[in-house]
C-alpha positions in Angstrom: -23.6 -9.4 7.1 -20.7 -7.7 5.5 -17.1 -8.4 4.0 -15.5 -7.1 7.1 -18.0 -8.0 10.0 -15.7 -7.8 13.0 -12.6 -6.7 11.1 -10.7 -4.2 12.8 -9.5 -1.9 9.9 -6.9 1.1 10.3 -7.3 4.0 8.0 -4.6 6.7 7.9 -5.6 10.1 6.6 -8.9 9.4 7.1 -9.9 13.3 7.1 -9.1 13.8 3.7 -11.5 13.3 0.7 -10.5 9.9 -0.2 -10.4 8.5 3.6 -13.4 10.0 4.6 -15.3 7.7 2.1 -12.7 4.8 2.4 -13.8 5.0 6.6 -17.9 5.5 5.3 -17.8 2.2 3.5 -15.8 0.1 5.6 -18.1 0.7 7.6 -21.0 -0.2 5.9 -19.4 -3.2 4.7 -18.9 -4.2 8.6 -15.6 -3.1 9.5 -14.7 -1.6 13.0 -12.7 2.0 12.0 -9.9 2.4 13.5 -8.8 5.8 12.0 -5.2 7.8 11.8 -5.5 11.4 11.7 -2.9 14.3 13.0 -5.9 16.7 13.5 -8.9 16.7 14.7 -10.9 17.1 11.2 -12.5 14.0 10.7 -16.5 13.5 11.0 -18.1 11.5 13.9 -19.9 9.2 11.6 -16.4 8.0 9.8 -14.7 5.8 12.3 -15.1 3.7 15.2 -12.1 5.0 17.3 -10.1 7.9 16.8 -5.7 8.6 17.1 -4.6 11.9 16.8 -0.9 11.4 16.2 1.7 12.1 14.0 3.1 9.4 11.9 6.5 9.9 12.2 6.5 9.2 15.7 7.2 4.7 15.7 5.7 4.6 19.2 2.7 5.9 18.4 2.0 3.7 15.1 3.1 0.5 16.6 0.1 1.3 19.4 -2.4 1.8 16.4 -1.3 -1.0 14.6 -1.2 -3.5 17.5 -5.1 -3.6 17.9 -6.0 -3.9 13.5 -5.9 -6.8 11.5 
């Protein structure tokens, strides 16, 4: 059992160096990944569930947000 078991977390930037290892141990610690990303870069074994979007766009964000915690 981890700290986050069943936690939906959202990471933005997860591609980069610090959110790739930010998405690796939330995971370990039993989070579901949701990660935030405006290309395609980030590795399969970092999140859960993937958005490809660009955060200046409201729309998009408020959909991401709507299913974390």
């Amino acid at each position: 059992m981890g700290f986050l078991d069943g936690k939906n977390v959202l990471i933005s930037g997860a591609s980069g160096f610090i959110g790739q290892h930010l998405c690796r141990k939330v995971r370990e610690l039993g989070g579901y990944v949701h990660a935030m990303q405006h290309k395609n870069a980030v590795p399969d074994d970092c999140f859960d569930k993937l958005y490809l979007m660009d955060l200046r766009n409201l729309d998009e964000v408020r959909m991401c947000v709507a299913g974390s915690e």
